[in-house]
Every structure is written in C-alpha cells, then in structure tokens.
C-alpha positions as CSV (number, residue, x, y, z in Angstrom):
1,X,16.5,-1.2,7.0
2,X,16.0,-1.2,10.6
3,X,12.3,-1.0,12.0
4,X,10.7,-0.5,15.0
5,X,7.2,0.5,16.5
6,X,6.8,2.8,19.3
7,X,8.9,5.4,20.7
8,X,10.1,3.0,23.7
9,X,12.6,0.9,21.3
10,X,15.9,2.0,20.7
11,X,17.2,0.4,17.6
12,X,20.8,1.6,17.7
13,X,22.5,5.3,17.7
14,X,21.2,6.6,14.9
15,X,22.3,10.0,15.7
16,X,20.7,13.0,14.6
17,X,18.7,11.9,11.8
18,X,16.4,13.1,8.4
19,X,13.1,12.5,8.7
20,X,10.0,12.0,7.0
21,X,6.8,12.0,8.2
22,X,3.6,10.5,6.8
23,X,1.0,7.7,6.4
24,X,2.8,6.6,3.1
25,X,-0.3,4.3,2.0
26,X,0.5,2.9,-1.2
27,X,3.9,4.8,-1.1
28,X,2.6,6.0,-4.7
29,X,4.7,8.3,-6.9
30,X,4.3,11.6,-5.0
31,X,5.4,9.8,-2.0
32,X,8.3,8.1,-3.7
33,X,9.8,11.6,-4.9
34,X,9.1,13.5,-1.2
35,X,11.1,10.7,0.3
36,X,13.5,10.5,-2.5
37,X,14.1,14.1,-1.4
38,X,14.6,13.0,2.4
39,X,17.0,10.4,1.3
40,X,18.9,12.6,-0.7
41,X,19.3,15.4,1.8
42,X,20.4,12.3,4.3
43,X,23.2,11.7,2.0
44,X,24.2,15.2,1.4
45,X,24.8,15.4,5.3
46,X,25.7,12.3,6.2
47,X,22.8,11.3,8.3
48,X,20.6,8.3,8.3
49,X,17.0,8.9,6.9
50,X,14.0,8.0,8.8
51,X,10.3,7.4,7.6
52,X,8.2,7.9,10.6
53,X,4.9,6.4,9.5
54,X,1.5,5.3,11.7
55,X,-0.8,2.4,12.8
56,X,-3.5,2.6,12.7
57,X,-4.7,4.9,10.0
58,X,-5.3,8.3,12.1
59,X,-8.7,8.3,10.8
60,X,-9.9,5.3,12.3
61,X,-9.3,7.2,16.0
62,X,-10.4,10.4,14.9
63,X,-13.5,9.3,13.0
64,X,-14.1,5.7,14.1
65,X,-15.8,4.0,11.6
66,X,-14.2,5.7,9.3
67,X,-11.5,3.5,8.0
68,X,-10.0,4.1,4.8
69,X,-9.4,1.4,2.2
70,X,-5.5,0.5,2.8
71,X,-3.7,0.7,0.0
72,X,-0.4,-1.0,1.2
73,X,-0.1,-3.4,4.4
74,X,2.5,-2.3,6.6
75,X,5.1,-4.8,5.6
76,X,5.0,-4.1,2.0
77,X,4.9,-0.5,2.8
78,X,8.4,-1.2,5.0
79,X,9.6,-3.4,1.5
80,X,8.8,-0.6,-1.0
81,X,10.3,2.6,1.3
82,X,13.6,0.4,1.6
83,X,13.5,0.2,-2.0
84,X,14.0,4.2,-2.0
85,X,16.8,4.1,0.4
86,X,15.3,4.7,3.6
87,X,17.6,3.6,6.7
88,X,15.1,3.2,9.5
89,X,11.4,3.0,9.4
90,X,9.4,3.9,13.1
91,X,5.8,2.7,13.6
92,X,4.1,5.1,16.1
93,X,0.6,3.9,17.0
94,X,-1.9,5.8,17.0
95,X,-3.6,6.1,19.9
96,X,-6.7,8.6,21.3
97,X,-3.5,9.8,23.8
98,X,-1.2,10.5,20.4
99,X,-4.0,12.7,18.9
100,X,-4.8,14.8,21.5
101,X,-0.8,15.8,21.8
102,X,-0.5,19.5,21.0
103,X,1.6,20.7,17.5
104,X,4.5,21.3,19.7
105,X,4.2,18.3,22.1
106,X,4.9,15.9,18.7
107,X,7.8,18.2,18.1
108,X,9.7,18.1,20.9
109,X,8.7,14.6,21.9
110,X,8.6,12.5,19.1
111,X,11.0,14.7,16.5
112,X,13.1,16.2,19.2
113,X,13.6,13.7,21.5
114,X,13.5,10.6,20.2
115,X,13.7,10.8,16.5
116,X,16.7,13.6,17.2
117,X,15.9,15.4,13.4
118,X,18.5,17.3,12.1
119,X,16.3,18.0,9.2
120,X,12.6,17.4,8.8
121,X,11.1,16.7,5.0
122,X,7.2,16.5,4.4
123,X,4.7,17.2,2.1
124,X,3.2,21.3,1.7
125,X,0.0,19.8,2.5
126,X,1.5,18.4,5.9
127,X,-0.4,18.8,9.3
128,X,-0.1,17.7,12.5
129,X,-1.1,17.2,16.4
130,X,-4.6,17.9,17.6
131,X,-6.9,18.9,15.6
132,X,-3.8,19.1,12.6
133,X,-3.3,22.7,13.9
134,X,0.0,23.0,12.8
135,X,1.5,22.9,9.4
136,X,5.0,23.3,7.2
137,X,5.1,26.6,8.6
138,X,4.7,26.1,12.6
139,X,6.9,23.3,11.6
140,X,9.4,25.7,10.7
141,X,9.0,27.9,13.9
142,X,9.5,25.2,15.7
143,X,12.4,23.7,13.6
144,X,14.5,27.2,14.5
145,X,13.4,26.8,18.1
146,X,14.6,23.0,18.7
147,X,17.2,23.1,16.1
148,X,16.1,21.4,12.9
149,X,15.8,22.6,9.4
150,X,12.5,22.0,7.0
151,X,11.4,21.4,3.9
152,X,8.2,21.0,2.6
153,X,7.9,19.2,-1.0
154,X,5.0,20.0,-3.7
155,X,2.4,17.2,-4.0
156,X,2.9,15.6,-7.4
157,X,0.7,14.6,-10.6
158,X,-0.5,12.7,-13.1
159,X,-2.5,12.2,-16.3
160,X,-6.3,10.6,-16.2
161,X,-8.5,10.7,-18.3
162,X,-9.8,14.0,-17.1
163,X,-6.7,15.7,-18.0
164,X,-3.8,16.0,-14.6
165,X,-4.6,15.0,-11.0
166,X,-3.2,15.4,-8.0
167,X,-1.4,11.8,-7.0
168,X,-3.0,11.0,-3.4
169,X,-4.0,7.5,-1.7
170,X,-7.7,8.9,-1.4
171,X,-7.6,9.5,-5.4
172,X,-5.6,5.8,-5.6
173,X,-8.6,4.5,-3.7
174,X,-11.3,5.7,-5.9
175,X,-9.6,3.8,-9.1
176,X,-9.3,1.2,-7.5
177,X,-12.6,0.8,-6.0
178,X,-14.2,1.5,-9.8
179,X,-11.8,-0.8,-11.3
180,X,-9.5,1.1,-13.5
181,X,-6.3,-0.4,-12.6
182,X,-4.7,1.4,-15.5
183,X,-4.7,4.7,-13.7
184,X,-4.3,3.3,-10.2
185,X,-0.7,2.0,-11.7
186,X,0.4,5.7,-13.4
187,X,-0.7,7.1,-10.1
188,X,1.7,4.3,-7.8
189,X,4.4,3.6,-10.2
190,X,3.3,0.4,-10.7
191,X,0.4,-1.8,-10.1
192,X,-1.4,-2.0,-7.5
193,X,-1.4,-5.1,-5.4
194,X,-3.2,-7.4,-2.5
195,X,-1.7,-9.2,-0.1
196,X,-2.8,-11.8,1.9
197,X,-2.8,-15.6,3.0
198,X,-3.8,-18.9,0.7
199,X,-6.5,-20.4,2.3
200,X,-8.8,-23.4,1.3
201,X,-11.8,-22.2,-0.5
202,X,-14.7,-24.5,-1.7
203,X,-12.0,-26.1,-4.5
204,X,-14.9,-25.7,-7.3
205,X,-12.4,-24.1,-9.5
206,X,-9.6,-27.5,-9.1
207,X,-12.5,-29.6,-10.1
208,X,-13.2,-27.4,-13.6
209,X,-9.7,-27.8,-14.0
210,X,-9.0,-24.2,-13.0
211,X,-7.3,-24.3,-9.7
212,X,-7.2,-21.1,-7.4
213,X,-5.3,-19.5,-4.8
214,X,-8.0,-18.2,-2.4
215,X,-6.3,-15.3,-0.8
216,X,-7.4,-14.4,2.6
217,X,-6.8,-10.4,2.8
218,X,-6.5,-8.3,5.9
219,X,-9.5,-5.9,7.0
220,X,-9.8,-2.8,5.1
221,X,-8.0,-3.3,2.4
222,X,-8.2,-2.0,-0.7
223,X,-10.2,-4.7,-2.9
224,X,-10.4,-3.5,-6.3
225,X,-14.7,-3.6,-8.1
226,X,-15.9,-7.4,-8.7
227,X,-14.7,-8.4,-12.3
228,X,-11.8,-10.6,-13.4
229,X,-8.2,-9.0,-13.9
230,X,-5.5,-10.1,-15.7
231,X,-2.0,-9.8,-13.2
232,X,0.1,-11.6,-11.1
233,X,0.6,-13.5,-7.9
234,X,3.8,-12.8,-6.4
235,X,5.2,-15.1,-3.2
236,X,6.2,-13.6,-0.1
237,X,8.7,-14.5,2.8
238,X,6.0,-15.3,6.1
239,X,9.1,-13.6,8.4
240,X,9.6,-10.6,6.4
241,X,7.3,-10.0,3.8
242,X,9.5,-9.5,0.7
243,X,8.5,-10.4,-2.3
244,X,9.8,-13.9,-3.8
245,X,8.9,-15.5,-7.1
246,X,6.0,-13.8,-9.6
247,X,3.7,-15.9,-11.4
248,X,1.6,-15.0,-14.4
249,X,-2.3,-14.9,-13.0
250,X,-5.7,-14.8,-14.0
251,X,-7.4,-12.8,-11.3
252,X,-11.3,-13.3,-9.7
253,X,-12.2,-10.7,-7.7
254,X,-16.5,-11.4,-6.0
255,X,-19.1,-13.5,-4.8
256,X,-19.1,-16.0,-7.7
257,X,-22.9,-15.2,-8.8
258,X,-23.3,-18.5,-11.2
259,X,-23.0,-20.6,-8.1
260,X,-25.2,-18.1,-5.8
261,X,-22.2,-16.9,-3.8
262,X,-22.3,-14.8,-1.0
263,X,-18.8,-14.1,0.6
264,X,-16.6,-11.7,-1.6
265,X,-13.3,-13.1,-2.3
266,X,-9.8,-12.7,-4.6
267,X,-9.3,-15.8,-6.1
268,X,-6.0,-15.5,-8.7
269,X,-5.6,-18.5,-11.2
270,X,-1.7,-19.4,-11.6
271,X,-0.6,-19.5,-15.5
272,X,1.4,-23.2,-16.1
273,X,1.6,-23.9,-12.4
274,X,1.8,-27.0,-10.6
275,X,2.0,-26.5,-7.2
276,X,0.3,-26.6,-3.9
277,X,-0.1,-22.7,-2.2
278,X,-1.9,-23.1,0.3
279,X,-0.9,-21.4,3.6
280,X,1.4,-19.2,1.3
281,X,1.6,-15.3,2.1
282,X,1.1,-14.0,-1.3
283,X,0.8,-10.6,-3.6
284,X,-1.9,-10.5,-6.2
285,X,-1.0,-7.8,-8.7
286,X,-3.8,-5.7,-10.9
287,X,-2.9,-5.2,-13.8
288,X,-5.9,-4.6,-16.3
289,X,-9.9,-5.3,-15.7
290,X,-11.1,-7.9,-18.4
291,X,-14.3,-7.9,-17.7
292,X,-17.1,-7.5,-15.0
293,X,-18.5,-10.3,-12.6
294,X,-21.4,-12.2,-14.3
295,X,-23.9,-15.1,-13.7
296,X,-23.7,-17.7,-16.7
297,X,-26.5,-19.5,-17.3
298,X,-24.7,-23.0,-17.0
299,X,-21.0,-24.5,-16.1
300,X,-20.5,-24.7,-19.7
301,X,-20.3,-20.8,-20.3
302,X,-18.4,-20.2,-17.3
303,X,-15.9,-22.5,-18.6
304,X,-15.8,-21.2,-22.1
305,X,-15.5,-17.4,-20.5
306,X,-12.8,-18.6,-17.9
307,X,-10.8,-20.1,-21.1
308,X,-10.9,-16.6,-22.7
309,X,-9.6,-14.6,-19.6
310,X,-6.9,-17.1,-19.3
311,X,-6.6,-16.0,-23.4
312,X,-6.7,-12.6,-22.7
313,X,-4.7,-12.5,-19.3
314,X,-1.8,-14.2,-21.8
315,X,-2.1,-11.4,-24.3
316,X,-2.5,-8.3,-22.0
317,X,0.6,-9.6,-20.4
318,X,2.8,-10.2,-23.4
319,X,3.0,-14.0,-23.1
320,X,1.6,-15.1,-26.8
C-alpha cells in the first residue's frame, strides 16, 4: 500500500481514484464494511481506492485539550486498512488552517485536486470543513458540480449487554476505559490492542521469577481500566510496523499498589519465553479482564495471585 502525509507528495499517478474519508480510529467493524464498500466500488471501476485519514485527531485543534483516547496508532491503522484492500493511504494534518477551510474548499482542493475522486464513499453520519457544515448531501452537490459520484454507507451495530449499539470509536473507548474487553473485541472485530516500545522498568517482576515487558505507549492512547488481562504480545517490524510473531501473555495494566507505585504502566508477562525484549516495538492484545488491581498484604500473596492469572490467562486462551 503506498502512504504518504500531506497534500505536497505525489506518490505516483494514481489516476482518478475511490476515496474514503475518515479518522478510522480503531478501524472497528463499521469501518471495515464502509471501506470494504470503497474497495469494492474501486474494483468495479478499475480505480485505485484511497483512505484519506488525519493527524492529529481533529478534536485536539478544535477543542484543545480535548484529546480523545486513540484507539489505533497510525501505523497499525495503515497495517489493518491494507488488510481490507486499500491501495493508497494519505495523511492530511490537521492543522488550525485545515479547519477553518470552507465545505467546498476541501472539495475542490483536497478531493478535486489532489486526491482526483472519481467516486467518494463515507459514512451517513459524515461532515466536513468549518464548523462540519457540510454533509453526504452537500457532498453530493458538489460531487455533480466537480464530477464525482457519492455514497454514503449506514453506520453499523452490534450486541452488548444492553441489547444493539451503534459501533463507533467513542463507544470502543468507553469499554475499553471500564475494562470489558469482551465487547470492545465484537465492536473492532477483534481485540483490542497497545502498542508501544520495551523499556527497562524497575525489573521487580525478573527477580520473582516473573519477567515483564514494560511497554512504553504513545500519549493518548487508549489504556484499558487497571486490572490484569489475559492476551497477547505481538512483535512488530521498527521500519514498518507490521505485526511479527504473537506470544501468549499475562497482561498488568497500573501503578503496582503492593509496592506503593505511582507511575501507571502495561506490563505483559510472556508465556514459556526466554528472550530479551527490550527496545522491541510491540502489540499487547486484551483479550479478557481477570481481575482488578489490588494491594497484597505481602510478596507471598502477590506471588500466589500472579501464579493463578498465569493459570487462568492459560485457560481463557485455550492452552491447557
């Protein structure tokens, strides 16, 4: 998939092009089938699709401060879409300039000009340029004026435990932040993950004979509640950020409270592993909560707990 960020690279002739437009965090299952309906209409005409997608989130500019939990960094976000079959994948940053373009300005300029859509495919809930003052249907005025055609796609959804929700990254967000990974995973199409760097941590855990990969995580993204998981940790190319080798983990995710800790971190425990990770760019998957953060009393109990979520991470994950 070619990639590119900014409208001042030209990666090629593309030609005239499908595109899609969106912030795609988490690329969850509502945004797999909207661009699974761009890439299909690219193959019925023979174009190329494009996933036009922006950095940073629009509502850090809009509403600074305001920065969402990110659900997917930007280079597993380019992994997953290429997954689906997209050709080309354009980075637009956004800017205080960008957002105070008018509805038509992004049209011509970025869809028009440079993008050169033949066809544009978005969501029905879709808006855009300042103040998100237009919509699928100016979109469509517009698309007869310049020459493009447009479809909008119906938001999709799924089961929870309150009977069937709209799939969006804010609702993604709010399972993952209360710790029920379960429908965080039916809402992505699979589970949700961290990425990040191994970095050295205080090495307690190698001297209870529980060793773990300390992964360093970007700002803002989206940590799911303290407890301890049962998942995996997946390696990742440092060049391109595809996934490598996955490893069976028992996942930490807070401030260790028996030891009085104070920074909040993701610390994964590698099943049958004997190897050195640190400096690795890593994945850590969620898979299911086992059980909230606690203090224990002495090293004793923490041991004795951390030998039943390595138990239990074993059975949840079908390896018993």
């Amino acid at each position: 998939m070619l990639r590119w960020r900014g409208l001042d690279v030209t990666p090629g002739d593309l030609g005239r092009t499908v595109v899609t437009v969106g912030m795609y965090d988490g690329v969850h299952r509502g945004h797999q089938e909207l661009i699974g309906t761009a890439v299909a209409r690219a193959r019925a005409m023979g174009r190329p699709c494009l996933l036009l997608t922006f950095d940073p989130h629009p509502a850090e500019v809009i509403r600074p401060g305001s920065h969402p939990a990110i659900l997917t960094s930007m280079d597993r976000k380019a992994e997953l879409v290429a997954g689906l079959g997209v050709d080309a994948m354009c980075v637009l940053p956004f800017t205080p300039e960008f957002m105070r373009l008018s509805s038509e300005s992004f049209t011509h300029t970025v869809l028009v000009e440079h993008l050169h859509a033949a066809r544009v495919v978005v969501g029905e809930n879709f808006t855009y340029g300042h103040k998100a003052a237009g919509n699928v249907g100016t979109l469509t005025q517009e698309g007869r004026r310049f020459g493009f055609a447009v479809e909008g796609v119906a938001l999709a959804a799924a089961e929870s435990d309150g009977g069937e929700v709209t799939i969006s990254s804010t609702y993604i967000r709010a399972c993952i932040a209360a710790g029920d990974m379960a429908s965080a995973a039916r809402a992505l199409g699979r589970p949700h993950r961290v990425d990040g760097v191994v970095v050295r941590g205080d090495r307690r855990g190698r001297d209870m004979g529980y060793p773990t990969a300390n992964v360093e995580s970007p700002p803002f993204t989206a940590v799911p509640a303290d407890g301890v998981y049962a998942g995996h940790l997946v390696t990742r190319d440092p060049r391109t950020g595809a996934s490598r080798e996955r490893f069976p983990a028992a996942i930490s995710v807070g401030t260790n409270p028996t030891f009085q800790g104070s920074r909040r971190t993701v610390e994964a425990y590698v099943l049958d592993y004997d190897g050195d990770l640190y400096g690795e760019h890593v994945g850590v998957e969620f898979v299911q909560r086992l059980r909230p953060m606690a203090a224990f009393p002495d090293v004793d109990a923490l041991l004795a707990a951390m030998a039943k979520d390595v138990t239990d991470t074993r059975t949840i994950l079908g390896l018993t």
